[in-house]
N, C-alpha and C positions, 0 to 999 in steps of 0.2 A: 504494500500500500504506500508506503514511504518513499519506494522508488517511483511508481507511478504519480505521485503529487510532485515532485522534483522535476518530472518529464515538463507538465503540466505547465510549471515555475518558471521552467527556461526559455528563456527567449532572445537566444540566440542566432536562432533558425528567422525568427522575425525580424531584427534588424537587419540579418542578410537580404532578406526581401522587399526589407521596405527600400534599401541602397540600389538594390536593380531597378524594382520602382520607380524614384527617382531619375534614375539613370535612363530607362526606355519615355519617361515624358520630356527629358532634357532632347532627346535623339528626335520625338517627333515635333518638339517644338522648333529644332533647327534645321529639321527636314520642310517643315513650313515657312519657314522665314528663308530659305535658299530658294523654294520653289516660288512664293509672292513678290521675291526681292532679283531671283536669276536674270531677266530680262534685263530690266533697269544696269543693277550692274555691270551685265557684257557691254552694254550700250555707254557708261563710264569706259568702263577699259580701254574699249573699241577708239574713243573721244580720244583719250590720254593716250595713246598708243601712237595715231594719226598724225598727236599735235608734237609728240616728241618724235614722232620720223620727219616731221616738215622739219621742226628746227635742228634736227645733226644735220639733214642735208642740204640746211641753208636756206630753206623756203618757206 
């Protein structure tokens, strides 16, 4: 009985789950913010990319 209430007690099984947890809403909330934000920023890069090949090559 003693050992079964101890089983009970521990929870260490729980914070490993709650850290995945965690972990899998951090992954889809940056999997959402690449996919609403991807456009936009190619279209930066794209800009910045342009405007420093004009000026190394003088134009």
């Amino acid at each position: 009985m003693a050992m079964m209430k101890a089983f009970l007690a521990n929870e260490d099984g729980a914070t490993a789950i709650e850290y995945g947890l965690i972990a899998t809403l951090l992954a889809v909330a940056l999997i959402a913010a690449f996919l609403s934000f991807g456009s936009s920023l190619r279209g930066l890069f794209n800009y910045v990319s342009n405007r420093s090949g004009a000026a190394m090559s003088g134009g």
